[in-house]
C-alpha positions as CSV (number, residue, x, y, z in Angstrom):
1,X,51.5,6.4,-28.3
2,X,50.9,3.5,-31.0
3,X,50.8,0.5,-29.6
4,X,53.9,-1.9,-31.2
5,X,55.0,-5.3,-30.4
6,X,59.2,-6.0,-30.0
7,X,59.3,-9.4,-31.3
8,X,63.2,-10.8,-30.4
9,X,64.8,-13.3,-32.3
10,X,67.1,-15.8,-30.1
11,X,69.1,-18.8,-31.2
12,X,68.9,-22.2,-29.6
13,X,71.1,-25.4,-30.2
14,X,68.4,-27.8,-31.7
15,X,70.3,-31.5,-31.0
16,X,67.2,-33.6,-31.3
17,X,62.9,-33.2,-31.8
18,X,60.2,-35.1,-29.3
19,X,56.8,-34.9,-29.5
20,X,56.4,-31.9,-27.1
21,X,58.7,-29.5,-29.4
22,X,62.7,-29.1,-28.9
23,X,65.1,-30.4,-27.2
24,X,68.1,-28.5,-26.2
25,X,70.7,-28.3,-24.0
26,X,71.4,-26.1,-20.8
27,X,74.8,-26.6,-20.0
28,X,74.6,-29.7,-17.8
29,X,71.7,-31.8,-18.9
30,X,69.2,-31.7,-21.4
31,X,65.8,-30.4,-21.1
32,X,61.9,-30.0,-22.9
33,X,61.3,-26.5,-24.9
34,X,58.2,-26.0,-23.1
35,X,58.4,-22.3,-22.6
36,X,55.1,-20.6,-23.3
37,X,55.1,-17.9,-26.2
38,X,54.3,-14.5,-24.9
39,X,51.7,-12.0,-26.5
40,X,50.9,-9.0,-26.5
41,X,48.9,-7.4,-22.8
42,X,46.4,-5.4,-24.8
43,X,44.4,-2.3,-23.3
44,X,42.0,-3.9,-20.9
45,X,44.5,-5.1,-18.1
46,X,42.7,-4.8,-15.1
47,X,45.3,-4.9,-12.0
48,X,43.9,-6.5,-8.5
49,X,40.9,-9.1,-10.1
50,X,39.3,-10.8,-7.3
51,X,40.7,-13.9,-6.2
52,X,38.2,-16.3,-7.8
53,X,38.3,-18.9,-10.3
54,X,34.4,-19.2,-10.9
55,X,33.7,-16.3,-13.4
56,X,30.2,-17.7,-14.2
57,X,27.6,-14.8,-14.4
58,X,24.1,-16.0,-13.3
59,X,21.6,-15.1,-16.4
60,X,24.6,-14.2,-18.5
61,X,24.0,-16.1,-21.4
62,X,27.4,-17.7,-23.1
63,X,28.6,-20.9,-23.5
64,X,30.1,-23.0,-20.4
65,X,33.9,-24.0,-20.2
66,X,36.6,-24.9,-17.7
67,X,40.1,-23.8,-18.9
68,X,42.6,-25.6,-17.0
69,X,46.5,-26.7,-16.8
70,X,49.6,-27.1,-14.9
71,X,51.8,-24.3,-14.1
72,X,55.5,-26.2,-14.8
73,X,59.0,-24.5,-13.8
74,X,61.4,-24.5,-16.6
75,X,62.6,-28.0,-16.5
76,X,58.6,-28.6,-17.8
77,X,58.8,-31.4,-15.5
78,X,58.5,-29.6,-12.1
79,X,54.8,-28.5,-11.2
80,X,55.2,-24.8,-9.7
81,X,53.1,-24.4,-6.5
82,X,51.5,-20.9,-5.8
83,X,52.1,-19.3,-9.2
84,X,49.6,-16.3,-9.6
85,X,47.4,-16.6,-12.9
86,X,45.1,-13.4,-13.8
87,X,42.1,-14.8,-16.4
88,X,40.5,-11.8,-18.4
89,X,38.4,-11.9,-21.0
90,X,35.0,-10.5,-22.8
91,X,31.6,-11.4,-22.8
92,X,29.4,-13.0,-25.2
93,X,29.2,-9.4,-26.5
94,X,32.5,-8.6,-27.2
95,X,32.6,-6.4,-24.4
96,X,35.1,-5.6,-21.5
97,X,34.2,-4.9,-18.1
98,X,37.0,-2.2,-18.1
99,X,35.4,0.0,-15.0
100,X,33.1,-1.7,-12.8
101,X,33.9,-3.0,-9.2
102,X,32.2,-6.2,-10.0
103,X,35.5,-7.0,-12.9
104,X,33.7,-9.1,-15.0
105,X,34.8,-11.7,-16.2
106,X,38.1,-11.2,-14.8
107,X,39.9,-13.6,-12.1
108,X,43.2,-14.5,-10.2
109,X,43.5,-17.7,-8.8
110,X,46.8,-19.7,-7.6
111,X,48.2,-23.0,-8.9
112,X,48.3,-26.2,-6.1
113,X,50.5,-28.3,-4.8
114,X,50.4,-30.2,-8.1
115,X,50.7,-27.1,-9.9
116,X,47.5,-27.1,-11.5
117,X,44.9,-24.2,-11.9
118,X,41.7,-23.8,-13.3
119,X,38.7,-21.0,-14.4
120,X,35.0,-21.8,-14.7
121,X,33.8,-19.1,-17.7
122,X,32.2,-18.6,-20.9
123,X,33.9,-18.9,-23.9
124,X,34.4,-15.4,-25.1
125,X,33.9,-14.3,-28.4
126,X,35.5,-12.5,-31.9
127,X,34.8,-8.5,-31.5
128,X,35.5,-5.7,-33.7
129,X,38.8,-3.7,-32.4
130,X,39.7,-0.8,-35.0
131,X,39.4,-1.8,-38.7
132,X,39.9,-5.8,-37.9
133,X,38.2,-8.3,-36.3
134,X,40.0,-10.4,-33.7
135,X,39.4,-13.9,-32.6
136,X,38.0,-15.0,-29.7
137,X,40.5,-15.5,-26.9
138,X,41.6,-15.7,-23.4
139,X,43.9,-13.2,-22.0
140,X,46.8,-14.7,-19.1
141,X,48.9,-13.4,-16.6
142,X,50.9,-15.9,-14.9
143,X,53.1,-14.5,-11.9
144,X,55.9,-16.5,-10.5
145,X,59.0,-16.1,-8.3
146,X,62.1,-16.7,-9.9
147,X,60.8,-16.0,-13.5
148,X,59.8,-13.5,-16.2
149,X,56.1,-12.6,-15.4
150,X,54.3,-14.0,-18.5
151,X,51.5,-12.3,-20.5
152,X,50.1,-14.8,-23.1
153,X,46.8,-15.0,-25.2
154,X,45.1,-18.1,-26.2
155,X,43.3,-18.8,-29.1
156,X,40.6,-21.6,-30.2
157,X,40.8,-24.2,-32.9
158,X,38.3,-23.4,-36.6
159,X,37.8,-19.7,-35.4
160,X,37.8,-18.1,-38.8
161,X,39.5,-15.2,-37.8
162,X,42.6,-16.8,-37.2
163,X,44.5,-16.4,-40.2
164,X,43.5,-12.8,-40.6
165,X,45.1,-11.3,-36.9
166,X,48.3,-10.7,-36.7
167,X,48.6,-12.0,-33.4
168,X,47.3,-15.3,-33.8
169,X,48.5,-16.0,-36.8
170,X,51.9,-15.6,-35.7
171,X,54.4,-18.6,-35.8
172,X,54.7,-18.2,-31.8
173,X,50.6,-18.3,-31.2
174,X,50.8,-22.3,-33.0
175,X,50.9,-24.1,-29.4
176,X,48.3,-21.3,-28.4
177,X,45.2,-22.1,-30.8
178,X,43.7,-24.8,-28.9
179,X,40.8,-27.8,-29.1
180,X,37.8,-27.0,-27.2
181,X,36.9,-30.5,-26.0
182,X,33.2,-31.6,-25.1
183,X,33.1,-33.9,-22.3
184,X,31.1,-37.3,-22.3
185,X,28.7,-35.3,-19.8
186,X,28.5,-32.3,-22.6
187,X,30.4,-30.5,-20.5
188,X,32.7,-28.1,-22.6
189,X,37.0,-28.1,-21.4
190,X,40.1,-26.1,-22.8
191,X,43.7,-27.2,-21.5
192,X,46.5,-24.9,-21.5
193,X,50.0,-25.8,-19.5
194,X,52.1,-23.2,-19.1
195,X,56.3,-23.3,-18.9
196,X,57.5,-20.6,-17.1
197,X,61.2,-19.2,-18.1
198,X,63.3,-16.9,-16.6
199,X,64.1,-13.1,-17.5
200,X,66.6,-10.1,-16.0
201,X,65.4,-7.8,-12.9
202,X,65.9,-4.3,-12.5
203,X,66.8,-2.5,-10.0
204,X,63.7,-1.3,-7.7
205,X,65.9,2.0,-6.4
206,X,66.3,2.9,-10.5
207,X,62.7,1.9,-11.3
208,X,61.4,4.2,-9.1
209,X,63.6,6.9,-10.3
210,X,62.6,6.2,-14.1
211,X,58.9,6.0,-13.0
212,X,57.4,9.5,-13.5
213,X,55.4,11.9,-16.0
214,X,57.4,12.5,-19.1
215,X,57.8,15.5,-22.0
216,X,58.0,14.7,-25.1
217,X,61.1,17.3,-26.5
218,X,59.9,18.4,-29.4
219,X,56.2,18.5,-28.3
220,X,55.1,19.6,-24.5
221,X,52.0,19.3,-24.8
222,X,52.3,15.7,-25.6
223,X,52.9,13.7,-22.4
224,X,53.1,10.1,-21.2
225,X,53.4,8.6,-17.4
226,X,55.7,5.7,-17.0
227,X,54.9,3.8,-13.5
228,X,56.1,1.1,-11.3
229,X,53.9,-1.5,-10.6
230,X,55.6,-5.2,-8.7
231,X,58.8,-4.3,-9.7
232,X,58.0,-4.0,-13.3
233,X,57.6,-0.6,-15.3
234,X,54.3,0.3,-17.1
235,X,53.1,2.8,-19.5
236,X,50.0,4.2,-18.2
237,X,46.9,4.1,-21.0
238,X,43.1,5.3,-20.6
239,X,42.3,1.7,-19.3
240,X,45.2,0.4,-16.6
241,X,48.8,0.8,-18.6
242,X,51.0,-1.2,-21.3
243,X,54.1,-3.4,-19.4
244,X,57.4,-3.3,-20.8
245,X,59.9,-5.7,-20.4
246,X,63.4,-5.0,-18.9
247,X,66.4,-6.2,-21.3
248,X,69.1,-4.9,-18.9
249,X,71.2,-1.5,-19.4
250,X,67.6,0.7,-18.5
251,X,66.5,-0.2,-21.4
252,X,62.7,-2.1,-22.2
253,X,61.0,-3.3,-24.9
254,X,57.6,-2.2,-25.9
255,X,55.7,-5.5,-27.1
256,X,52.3,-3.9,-27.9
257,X,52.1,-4.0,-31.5
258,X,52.0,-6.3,-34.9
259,X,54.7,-8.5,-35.5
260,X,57.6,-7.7,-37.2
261,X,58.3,-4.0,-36.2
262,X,60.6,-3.2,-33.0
263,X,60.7,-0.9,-30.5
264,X,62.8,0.3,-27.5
265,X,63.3,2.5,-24.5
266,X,66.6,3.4,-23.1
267,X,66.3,5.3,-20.2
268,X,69.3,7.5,-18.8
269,X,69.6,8.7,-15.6
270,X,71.9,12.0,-16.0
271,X,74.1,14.2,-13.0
272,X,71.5,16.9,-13.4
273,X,68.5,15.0,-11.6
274,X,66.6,14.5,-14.9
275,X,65.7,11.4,-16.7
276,X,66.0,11.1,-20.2
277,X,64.5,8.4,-22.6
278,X,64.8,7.4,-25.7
279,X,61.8,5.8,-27.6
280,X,63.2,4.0,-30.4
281,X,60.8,2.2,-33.1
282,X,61.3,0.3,-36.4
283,X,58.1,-0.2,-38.5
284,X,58.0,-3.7,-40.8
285,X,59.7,-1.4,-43.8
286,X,62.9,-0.8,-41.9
287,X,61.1,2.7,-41.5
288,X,63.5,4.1,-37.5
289,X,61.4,6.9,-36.2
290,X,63.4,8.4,-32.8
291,X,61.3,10.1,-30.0
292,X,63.6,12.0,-26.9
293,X,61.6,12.6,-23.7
294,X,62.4,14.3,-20.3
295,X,61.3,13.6,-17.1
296,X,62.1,16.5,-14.4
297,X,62.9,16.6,-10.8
């Protein structure tokens, strides 16, 4: 499957502008914009990183950082205690640890009372993915009860590959290209807060019944496996899998590509015991290719 990215488009009453972003209102009071701007997972997810926050490698050569923030409910007032944040990234190589039991550069650790967090690391580096060069950057997972589990890339400040991905150079990665301070002590810090926002659940019974290996119609030899993983739904890849997000009405939308094309999957549980979905994507053109895949009993 090509990887696409769904970007949504949603309105918001703008009634005034602070320092911090928008303003708007949420039907009793008025509260900060602070949400942070999702991007896209990318292939080297590794689930189950150890719980760590010291991803120093003794001898590895790259240069020191702390990344650090404040996990904030969606008032971005309210630190959140015990969110779950996932840190993956590459080495000074440009290289993933995708299969090794030691996961690499790759760590969970959970927000305090206060709700902040933090990583010791090496700053990773730009690496050649494909025909295109992409900048250096963090990959995040934040978990948290109540809202939308967020998946989020962040970018540094004078990396000359910014304005030539289409990821970062996206209007929604602006508040995600960052300042890498140095400390008086030459120490080197990047801070990210993160504004957590909420998001629709699915069912678990009808998850599990849409989880499963899948035809495609018109091809059987081509085949795809769509799994359940936290309540969420994943499409598995030669690495981990690809999340997509639930939009209500068993549908999802598949967020792994450039911005500006679309895509979908509706998923239809019929009287026969099968599954049905429908892979629906729209390329930048306006181009609507349609894809019909079975799941059996």
């Amino acid at each position: 499957m090509q990887r696409r990215n769904f970007i949504k488009n949603a309105s918001l009453c703008v009634v005034a502008v602070s320092a911090t972003g928008f303003i708007r209102f949420n039907g009793t009071g008025y509260e900060g914009d602070c949400e942070t701007t999702t991007d896209v997972l990318g292939p080297f997810y590794r689930p189950d990183s150890p719980v760590r926050n010291n991803l120093v490698i003794k001898d590895d050569p790259g240069e020191l950082v702390e990344l650090t923030g404040i996990i904030k409910h969606k008032d971005c007032t309210t630190p959140y205690k015990n969110a779950k944040i996932e840190l993956w990234h590459c080495n000074n190589k440009g290289v993933y640890d995708n299969t090794s039991s030691e996961y690499l550069y790759r760590g969970t650790t959970y927000s305090d009372d206060q709700g902040q967090y933090s990583f010791k690391t090496v700053l990773p580096v730009p690496y050649v993915l494909g025909n295109a060069t992409r900048p250096a950057h963090f990959h995040l997972m934040i978990t948290a009860e109540s809202y939308q589990p967020l998946v989020t890339q962040l970018y540094f400040a004078g990396d000359e590959y910014l304005t030539k991905d289409a990821f970062s150079s996206s209007p929604n990665a602006k508040r995600r290209i960052l300042d890498v301070q140095v400390l008086p002590d030459g120490t080197k810090r990047v801070v990210y807060n993160v504004g957590m926002s909420e998001t629709l659940a699915i069912e678990p019974a009808a998850l599990e019944k849409i989880a499963g290996v899948y035809k495609n119609k018109t091809d059987q030899n081509n085949i795809r496996e769509a799994f359940a993983r936290q309540n969420e739904l994943w499409l598995k890849n030669g690495v981990y899998g690809e999340k997509l997000y639930y939009i209500g009405d068993n549908t999802f939308e598949y967020r792994e590509l450039a911005p500006g094309e679309t895509g979908t999957l509706h998923y239809e549980i019929l009287a026969s015991g099968l599954v049905e979905c429908t892979t629906t994507y729209v390329n930048k053109d306006g181009n609507k290719m349609v894809e019909m895949w079975v799941k059996e009993k």
